[in-house]
N, CA, C and O atoms as a MOPAC input file, in Angstrom:
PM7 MOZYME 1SCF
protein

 N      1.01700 1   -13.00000 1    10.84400 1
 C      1.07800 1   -13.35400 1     9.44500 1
 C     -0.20100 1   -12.87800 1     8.75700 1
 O     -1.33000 1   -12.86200 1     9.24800 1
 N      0.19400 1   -12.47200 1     7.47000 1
 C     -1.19100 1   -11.87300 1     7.16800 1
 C     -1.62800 1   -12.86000 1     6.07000 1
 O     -0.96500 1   -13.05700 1     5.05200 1
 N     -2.76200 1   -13.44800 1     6.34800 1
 C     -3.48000 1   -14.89700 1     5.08600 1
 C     -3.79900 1   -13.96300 1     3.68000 1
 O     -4.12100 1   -12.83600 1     3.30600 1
 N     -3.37200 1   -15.65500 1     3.09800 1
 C     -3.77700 1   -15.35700 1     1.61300 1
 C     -4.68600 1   -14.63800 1     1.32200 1
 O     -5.16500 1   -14.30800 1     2.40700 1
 N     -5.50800 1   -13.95200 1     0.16900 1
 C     -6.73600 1   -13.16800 1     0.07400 1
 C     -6.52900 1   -11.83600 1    -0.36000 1
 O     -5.61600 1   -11.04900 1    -0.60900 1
 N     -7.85700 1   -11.92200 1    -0.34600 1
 C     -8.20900 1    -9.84800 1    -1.43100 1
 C     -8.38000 1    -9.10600 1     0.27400 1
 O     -9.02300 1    -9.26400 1     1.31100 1
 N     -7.09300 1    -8.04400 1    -0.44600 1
 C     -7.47200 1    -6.77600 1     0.90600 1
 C     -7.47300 1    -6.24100 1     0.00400 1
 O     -6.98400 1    -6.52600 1    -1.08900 1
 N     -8.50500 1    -4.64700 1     0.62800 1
 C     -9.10800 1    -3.74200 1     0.48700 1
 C     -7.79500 1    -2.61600 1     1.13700 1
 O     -7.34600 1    -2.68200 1     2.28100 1
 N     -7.38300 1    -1.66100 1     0.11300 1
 C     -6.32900 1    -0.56200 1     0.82900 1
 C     -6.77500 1     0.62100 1     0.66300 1
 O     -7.21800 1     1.05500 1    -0.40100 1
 N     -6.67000 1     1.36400 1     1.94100 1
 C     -6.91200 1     2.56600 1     2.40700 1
 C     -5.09700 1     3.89400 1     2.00100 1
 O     -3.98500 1     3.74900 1     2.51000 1
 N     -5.43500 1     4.75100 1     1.20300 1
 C     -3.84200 1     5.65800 1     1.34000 1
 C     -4.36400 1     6.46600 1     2.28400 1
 O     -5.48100 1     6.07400 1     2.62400 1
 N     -3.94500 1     7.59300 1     2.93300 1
 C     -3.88200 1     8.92000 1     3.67200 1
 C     -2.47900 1     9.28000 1     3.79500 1
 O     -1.58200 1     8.59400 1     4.28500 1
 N     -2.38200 1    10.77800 1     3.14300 1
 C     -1.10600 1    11.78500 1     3.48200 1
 C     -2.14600 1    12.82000 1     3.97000 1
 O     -3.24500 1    13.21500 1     3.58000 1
 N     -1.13500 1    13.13600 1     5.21100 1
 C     -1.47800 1    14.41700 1     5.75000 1
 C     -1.67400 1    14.55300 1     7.11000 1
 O     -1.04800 1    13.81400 1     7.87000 1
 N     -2.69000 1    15.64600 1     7.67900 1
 C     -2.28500 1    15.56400 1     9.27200 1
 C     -3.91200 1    15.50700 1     9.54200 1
 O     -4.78900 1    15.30000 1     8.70300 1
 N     -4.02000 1    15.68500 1    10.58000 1
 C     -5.91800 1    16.06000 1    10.77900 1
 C     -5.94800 1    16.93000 1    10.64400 1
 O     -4.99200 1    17.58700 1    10.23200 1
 N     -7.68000 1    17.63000 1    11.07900 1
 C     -8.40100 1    18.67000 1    10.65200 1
 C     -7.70900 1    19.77900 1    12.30200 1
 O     -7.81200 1    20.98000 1    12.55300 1
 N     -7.28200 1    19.03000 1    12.79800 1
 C     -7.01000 1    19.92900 1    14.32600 1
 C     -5.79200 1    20.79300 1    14.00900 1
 O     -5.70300 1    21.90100 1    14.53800 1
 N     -4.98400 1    20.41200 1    13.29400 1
 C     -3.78500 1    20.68300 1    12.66600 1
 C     -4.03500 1    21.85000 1    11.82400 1
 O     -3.41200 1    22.91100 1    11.82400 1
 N     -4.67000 1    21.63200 1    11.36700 1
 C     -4.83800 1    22.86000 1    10.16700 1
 C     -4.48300 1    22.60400 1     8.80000 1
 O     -4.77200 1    23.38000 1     7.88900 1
 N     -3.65500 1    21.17000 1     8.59500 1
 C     -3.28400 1    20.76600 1     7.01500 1
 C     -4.33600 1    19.87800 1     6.68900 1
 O     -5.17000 1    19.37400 1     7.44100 1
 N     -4.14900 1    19.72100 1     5.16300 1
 C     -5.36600 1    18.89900 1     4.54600 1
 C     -4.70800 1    17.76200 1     4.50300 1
 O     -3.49600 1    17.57800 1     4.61700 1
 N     -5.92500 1    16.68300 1     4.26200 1
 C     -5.66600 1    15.13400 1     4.29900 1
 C     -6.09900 1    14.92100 1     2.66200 1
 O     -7.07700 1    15.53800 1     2.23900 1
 N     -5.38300 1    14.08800 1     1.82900 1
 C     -5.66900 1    13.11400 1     1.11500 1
 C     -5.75000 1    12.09400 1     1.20600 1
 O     -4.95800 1    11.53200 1     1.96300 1
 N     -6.81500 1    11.25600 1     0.43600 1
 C     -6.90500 1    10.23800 1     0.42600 1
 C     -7.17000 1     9.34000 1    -0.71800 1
 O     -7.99600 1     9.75500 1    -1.53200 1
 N     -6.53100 1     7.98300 1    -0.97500 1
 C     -7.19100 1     6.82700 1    -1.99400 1
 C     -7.44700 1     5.18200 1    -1.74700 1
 O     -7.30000 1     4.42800 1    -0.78600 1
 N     -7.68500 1     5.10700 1    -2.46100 1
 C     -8.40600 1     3.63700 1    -2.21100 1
 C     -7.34300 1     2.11600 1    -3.53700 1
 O     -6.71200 1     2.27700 1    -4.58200 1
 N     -7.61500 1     1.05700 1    -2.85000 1
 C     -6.42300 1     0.43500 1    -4.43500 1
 C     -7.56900 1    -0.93700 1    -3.68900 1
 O     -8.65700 1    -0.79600 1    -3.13100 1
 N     -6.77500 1    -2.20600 1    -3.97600 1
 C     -6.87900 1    -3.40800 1    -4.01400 1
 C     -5.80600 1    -4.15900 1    -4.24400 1
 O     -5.19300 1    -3.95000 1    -5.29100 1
 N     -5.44200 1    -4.96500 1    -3.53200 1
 C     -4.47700 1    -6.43500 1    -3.41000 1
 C     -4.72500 1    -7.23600 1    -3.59500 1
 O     -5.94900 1    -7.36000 1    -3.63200 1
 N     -4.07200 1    -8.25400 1    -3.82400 1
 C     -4.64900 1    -9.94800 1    -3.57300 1
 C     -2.93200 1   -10.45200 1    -3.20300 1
 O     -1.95200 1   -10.27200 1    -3.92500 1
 N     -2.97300 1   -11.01400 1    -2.06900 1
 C     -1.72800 1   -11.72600 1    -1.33400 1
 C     -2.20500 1   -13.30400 1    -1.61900 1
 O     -3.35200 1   -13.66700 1    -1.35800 1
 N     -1.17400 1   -14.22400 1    -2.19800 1
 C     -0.77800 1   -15.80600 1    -2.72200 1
 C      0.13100 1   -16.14500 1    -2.34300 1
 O      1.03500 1   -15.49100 1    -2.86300 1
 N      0.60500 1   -17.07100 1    -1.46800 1
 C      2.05300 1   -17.44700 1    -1.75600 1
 C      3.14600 1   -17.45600 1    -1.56300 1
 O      4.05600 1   -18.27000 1    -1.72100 1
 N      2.98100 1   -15.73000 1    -0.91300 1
 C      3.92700 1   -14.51700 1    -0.25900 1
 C      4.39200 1   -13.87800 1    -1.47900 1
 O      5.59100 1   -13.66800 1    -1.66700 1
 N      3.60800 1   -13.60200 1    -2.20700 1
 C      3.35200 1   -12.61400 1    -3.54400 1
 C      2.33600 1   -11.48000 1    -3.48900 1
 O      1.17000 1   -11.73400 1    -3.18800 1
 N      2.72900 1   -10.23900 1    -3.76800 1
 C      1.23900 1    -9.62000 1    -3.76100 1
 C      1.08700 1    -8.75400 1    -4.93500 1
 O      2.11900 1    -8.19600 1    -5.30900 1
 N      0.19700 1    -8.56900 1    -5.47700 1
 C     -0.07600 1    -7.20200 1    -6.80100 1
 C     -1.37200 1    -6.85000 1    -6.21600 1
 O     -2.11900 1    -7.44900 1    -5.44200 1
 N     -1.43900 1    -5.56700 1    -6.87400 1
 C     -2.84700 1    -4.47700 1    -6.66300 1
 C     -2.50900 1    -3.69300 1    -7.48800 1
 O     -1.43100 1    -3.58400 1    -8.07200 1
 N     -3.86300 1    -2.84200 1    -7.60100 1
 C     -3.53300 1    -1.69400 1    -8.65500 1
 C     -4.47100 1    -0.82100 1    -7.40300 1
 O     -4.70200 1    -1.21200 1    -6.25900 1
 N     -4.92200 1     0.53000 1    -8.08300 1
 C     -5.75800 1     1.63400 1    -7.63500 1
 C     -6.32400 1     2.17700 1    -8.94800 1
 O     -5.77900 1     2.00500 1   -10.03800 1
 N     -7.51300 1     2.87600 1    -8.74100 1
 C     -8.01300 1     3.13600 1    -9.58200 1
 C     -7.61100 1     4.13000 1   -10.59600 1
 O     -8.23800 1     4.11800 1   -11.65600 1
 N     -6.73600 1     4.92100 1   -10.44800 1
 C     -5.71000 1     5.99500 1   -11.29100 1
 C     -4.81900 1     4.87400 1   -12.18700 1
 O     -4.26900 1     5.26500 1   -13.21700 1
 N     -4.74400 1     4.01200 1   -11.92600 1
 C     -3.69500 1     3.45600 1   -12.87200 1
 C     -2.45600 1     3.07800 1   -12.52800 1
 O     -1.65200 1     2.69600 1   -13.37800 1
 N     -2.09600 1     3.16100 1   -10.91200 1
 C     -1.35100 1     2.57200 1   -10.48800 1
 C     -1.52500 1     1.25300 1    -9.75600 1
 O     -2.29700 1     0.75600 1    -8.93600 1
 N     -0.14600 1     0.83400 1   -10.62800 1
 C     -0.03300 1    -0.67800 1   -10.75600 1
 C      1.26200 1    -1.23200 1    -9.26900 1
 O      2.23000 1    -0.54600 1    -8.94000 1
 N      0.95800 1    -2.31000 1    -8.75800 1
 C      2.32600 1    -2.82200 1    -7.73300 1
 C      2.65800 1    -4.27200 1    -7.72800 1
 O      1.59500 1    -4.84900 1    -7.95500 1
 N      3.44800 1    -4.99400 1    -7.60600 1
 C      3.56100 1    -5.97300 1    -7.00000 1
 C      4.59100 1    -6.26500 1    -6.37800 1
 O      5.38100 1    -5.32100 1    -6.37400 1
 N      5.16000 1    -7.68600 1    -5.52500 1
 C      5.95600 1    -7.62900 1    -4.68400 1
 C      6.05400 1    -9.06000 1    -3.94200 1
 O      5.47700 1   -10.11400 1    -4.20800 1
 N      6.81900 1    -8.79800 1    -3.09600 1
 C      6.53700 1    -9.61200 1    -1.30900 1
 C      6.02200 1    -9.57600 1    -0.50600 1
 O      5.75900 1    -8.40700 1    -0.22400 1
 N      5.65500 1   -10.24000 1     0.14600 1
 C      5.31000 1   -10.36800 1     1.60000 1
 C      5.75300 1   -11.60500 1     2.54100 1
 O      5.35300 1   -12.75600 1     2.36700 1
 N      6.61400 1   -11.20800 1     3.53600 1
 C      7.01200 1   -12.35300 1     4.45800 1
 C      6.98800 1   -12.07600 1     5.69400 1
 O      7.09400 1   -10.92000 1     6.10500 1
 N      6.82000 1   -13.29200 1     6.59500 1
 C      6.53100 1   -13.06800 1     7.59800 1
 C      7.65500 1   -12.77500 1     8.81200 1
 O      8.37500 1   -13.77200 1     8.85400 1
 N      7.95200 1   -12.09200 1     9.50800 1
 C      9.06000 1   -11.72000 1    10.55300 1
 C      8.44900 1   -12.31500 1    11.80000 1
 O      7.57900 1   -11.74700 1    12.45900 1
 N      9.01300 1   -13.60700 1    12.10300 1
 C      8.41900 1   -14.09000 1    13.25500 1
 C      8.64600 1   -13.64500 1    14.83800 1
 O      7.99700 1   -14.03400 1    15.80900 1
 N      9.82300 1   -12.65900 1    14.81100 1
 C     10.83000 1   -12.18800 1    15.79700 1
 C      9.77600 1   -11.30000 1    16.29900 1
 O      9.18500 1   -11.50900 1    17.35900 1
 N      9.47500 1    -9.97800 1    15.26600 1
 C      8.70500 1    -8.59200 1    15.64600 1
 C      7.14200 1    -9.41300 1    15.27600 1
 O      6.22000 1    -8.87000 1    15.88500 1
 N      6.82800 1   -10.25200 1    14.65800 1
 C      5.21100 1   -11.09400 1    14.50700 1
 C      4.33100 1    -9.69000 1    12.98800 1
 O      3.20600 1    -9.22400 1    12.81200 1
 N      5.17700 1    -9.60800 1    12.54700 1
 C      4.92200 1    -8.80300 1    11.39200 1
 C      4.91400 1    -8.78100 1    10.15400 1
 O      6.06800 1    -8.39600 1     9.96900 1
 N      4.49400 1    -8.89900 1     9.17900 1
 C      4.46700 1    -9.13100 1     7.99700 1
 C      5.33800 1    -7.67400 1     7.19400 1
 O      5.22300 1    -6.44900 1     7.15200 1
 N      6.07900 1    -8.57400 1     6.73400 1
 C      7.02400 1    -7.05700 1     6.09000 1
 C      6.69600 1    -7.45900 1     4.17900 1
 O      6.76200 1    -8.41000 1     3.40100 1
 N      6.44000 1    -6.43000 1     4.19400 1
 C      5.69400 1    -6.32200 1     2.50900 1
 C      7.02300 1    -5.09600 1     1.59600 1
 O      7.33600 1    -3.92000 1     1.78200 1
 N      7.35100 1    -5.88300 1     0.87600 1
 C      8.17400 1    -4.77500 1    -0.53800 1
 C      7.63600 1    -4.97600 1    -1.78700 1
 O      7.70200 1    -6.04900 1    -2.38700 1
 N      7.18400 1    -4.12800 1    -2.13700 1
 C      6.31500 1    -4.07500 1    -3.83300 1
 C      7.52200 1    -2.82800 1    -4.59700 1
 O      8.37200 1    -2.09600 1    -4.09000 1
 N      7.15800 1    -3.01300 1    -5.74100 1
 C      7.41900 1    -1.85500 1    -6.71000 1
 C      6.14000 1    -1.15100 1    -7.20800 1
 O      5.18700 1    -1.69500 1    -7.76700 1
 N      6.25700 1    -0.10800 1    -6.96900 1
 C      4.79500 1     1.09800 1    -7.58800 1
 C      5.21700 1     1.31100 1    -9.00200 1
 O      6.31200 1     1.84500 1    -9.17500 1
 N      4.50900 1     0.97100 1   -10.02700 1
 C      4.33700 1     1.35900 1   -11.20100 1
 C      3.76100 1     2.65600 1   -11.20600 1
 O      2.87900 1     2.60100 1   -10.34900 1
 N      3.77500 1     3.76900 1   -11.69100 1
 C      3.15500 1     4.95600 1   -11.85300 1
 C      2.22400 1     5.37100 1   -13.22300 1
 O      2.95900 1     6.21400 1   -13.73700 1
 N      1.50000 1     5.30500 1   -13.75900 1
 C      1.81800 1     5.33900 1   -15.14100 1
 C      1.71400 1     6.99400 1   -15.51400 1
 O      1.40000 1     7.90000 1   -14.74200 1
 N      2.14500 1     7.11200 1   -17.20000 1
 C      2.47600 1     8.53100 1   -17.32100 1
 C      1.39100 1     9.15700 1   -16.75600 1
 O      0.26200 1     8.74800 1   -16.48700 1
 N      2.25000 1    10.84100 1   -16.54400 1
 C      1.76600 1    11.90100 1   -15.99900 1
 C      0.74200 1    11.75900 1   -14.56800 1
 O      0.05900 1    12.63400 1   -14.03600 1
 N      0.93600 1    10.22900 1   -14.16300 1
 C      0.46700 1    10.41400 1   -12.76600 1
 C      1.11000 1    11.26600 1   -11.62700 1
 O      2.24400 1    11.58400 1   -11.26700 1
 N      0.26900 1    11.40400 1   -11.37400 1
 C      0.35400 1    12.30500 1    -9.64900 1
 C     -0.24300 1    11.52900 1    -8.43500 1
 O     -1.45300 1    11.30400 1    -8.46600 1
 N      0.61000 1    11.03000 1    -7.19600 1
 C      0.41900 1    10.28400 1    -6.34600 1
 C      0.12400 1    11.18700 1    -5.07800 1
 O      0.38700 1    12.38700 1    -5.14100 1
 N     -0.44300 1    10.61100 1    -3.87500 1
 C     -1.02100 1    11.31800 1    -3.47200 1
 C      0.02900 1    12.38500 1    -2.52900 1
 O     -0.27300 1    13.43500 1    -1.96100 1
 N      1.42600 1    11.64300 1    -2.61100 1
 C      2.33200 1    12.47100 1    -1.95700 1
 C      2.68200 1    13.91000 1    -2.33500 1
 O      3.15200 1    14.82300 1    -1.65600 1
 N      2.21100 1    13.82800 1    -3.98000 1
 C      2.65500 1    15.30900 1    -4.88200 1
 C      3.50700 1    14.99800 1    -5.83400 1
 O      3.75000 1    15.75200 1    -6.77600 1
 N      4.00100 1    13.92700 1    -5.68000 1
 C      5.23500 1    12.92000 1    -6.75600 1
 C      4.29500 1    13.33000 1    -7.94600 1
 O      3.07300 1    13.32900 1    -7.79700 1
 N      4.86900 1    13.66700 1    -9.07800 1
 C      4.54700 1    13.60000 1   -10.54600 1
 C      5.49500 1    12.67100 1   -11.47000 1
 O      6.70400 1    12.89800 1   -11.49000 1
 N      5.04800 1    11.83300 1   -12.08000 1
 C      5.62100 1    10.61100 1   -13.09500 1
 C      6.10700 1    11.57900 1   -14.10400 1
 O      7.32500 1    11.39900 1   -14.12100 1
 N      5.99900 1    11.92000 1   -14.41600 1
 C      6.44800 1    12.58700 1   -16.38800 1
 C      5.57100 1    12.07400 1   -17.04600 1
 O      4.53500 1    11.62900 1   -16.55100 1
 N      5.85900 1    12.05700 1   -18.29700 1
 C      5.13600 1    11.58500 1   -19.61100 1
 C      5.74600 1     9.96200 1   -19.71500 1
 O      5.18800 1     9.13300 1   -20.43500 1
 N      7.01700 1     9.62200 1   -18.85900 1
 C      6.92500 1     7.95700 1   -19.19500 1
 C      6.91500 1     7.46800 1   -18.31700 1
 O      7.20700 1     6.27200 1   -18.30300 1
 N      6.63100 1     8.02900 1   -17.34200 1
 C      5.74300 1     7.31400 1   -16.06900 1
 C      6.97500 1     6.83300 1   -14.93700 1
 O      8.10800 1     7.28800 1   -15.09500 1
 N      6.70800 1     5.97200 1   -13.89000 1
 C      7.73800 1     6.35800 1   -12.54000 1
 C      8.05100 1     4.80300 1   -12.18900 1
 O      7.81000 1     3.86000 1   -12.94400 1
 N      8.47900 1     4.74100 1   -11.24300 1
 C      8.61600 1     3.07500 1   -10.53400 1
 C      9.37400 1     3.78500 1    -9.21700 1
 O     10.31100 1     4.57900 1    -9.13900 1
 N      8.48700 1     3.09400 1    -8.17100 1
 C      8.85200 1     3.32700 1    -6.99300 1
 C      9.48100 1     2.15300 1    -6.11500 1
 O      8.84400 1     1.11200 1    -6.27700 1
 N     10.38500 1     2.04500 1    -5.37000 1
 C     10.41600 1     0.35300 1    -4.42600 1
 C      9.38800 1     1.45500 1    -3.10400 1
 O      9.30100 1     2.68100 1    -3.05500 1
 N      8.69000 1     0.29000 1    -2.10500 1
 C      8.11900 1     0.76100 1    -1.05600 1
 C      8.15100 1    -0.42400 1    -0.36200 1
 O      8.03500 1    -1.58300 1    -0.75900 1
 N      8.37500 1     0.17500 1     1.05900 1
 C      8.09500 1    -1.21400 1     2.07600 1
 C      7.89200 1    -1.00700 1     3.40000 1
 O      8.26600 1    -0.04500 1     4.07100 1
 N      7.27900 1    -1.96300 1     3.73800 1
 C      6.53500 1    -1.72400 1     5.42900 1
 C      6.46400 1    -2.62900 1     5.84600 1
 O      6.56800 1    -3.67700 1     5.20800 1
 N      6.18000 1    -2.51800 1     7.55500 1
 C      5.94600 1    -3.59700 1     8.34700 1
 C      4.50700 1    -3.90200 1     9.02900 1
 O      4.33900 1    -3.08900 1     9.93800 1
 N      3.94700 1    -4.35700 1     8.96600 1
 C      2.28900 1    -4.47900 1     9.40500 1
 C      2.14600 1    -5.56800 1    10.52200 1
 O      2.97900 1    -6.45500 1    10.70800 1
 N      1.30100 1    -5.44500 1    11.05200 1
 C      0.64700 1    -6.07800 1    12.63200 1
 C      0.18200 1    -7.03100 1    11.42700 1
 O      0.38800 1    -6.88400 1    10.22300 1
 N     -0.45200 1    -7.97400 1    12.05000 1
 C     -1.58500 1    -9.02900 1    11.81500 1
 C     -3.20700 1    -8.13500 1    11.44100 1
 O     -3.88200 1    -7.42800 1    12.19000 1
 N     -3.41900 1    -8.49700 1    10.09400 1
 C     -4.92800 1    -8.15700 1    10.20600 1
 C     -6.06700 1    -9.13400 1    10.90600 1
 O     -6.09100 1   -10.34500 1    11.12900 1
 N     -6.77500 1    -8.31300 1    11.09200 1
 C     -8.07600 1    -8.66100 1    12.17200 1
 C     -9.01000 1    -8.04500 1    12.09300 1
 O     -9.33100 1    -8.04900 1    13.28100 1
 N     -9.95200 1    -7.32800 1    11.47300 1
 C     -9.22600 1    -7.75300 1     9.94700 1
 C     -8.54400 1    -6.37400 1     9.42400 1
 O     -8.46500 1    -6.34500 1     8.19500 1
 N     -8.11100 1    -5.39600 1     9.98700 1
 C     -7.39600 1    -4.42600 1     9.65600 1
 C     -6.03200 1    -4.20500 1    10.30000 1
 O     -5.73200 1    -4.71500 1    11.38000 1
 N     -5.24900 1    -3.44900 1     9.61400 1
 C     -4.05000 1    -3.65600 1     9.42100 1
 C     -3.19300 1    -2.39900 1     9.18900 1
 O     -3.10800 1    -2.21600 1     7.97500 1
 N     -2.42600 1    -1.32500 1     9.98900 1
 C     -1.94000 1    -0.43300 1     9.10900 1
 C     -0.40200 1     0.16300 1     9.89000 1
 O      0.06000 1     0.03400 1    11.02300 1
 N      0.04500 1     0.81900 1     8.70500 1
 C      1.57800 1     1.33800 1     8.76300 1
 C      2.12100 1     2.34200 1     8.02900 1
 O      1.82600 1     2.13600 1     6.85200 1
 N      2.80400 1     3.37900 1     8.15200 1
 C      2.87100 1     4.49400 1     7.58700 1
 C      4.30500 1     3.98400 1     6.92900 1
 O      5.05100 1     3.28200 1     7.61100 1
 N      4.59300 1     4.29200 1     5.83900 1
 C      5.39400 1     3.83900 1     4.84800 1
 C      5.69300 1     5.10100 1     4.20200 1
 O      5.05200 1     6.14700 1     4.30700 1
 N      7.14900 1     4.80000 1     3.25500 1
 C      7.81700 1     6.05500 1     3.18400 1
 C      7.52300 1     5.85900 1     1.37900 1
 O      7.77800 1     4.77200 1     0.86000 1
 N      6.99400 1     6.98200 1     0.57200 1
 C      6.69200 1     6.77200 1    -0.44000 1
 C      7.26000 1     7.99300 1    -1.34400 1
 O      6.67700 1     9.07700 1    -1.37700 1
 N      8.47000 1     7.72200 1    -2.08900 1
 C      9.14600 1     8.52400 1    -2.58600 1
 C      9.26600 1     9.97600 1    -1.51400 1
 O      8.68300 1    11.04500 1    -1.69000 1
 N     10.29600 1     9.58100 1    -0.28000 1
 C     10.61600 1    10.60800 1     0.51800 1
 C      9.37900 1    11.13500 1     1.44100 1
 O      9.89500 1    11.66000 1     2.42900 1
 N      8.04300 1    11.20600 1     1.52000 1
 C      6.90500 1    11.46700 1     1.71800 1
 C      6.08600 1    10.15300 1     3.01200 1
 O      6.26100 1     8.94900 1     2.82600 1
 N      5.52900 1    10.49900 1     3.81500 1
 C      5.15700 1     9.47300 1     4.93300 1
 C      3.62300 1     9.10900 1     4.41600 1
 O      2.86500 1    10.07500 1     4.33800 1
 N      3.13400 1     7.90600 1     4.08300 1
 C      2.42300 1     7.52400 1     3.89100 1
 C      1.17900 1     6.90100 1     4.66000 1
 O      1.64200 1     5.76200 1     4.70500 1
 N      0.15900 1     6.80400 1     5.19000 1
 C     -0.40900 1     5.80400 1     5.96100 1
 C     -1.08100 1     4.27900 1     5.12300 1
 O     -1.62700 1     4.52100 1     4.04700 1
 N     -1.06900 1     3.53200 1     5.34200 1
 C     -1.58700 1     2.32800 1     4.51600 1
 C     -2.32300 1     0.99600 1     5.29200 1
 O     -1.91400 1    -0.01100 1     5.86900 1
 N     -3.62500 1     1.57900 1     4.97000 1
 C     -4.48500 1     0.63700 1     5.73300 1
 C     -4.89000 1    -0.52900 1     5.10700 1
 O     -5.54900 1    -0.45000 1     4.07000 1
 N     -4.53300 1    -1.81500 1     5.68000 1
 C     -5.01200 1    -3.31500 1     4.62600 1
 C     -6.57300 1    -3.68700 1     5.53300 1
 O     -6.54100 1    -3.60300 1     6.76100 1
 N     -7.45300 1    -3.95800 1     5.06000 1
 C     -8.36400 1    -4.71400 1     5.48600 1
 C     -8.63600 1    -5.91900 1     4.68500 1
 O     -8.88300 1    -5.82100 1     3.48300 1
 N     -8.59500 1    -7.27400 1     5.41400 1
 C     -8.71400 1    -8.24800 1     5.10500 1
 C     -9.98600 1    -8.52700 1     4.19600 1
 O    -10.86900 1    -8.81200 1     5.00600 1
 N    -10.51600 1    -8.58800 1     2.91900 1
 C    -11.45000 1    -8.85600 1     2.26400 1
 C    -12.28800 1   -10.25700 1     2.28100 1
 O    -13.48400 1   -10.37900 1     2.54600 1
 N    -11.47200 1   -11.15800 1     1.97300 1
 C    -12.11100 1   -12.57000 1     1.89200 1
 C    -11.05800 1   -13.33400 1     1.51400 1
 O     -9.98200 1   -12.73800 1     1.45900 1
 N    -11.06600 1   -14.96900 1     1.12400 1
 C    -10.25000 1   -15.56600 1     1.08900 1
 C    -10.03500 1   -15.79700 1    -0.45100 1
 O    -11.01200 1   -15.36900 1    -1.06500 1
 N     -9.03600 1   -16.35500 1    -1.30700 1
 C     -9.37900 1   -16.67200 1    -1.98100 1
 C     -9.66100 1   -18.23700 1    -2.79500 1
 O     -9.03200 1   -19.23700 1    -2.45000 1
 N    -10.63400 1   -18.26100 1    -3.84100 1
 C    -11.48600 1   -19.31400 1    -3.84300 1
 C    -10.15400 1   -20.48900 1    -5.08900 1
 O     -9.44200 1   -20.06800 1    -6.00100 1
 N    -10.28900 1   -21.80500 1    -4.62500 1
 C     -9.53700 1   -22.41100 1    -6.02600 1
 C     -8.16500 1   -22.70800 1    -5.33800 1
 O     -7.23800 1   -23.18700 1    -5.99100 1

């Protein structure tokens, strides 16, 4: 189960440097409540969603919607238009400890998505 709190998210598309293709990469922020989650990233994409726990596989399965906003470009190569995109996305994650990750399918495109557990939250 992954606890309430601010994670820190890692993106990567691509292969390694042994490979010969290039890697991208970005960075966002979460905050999980409740079995609710939203984050944004610093481009302007916006998400929120679920998170519940699968006690069978011991995994936290997360579904958000990706807001895009116009004329974004994600790191898959996806381009929004001028009125911008909405994606569904979803994955299954181990337990953080405090990291956490799963390659997720992001508009047709394989994603990697690393959560690191930040802190708890306060209140």
């Amino acid at each position: 189960m992954l606890p309430d709190g601010i994670y820190g998210l890692s993106f990567e598309i691509g292969c390694s440097a042994s490979s010969g293709a290039d890697t991208a990469r970005g960075d966002g922020l979460a905050v999980l409540r409740g079995g609710r989650i939203v984050g944004s990233d610093p481009n302007g994409g916006l998400f929120k969603g679920h998170c519940r726990y699968d006690a069978g596989c011991g995994e936290a399965v997360i579904q958000v919607q990706l807001a895009i906003p116009p004329n974004g470009v994600l790191l898959t190569g996806l381009q929004a238009g001028p009125e911008g995109a909405f994606i569904d996305v979803s994955g299954r994650f181990p337990p953080a400890t405090p990291v956490s990750s799963a390659v997720v399918d992001v508009g047709g495109a394989p994603l990697r998505v690393e959560l690191r557990y930040v802190g708890r939250l306060s209140g």
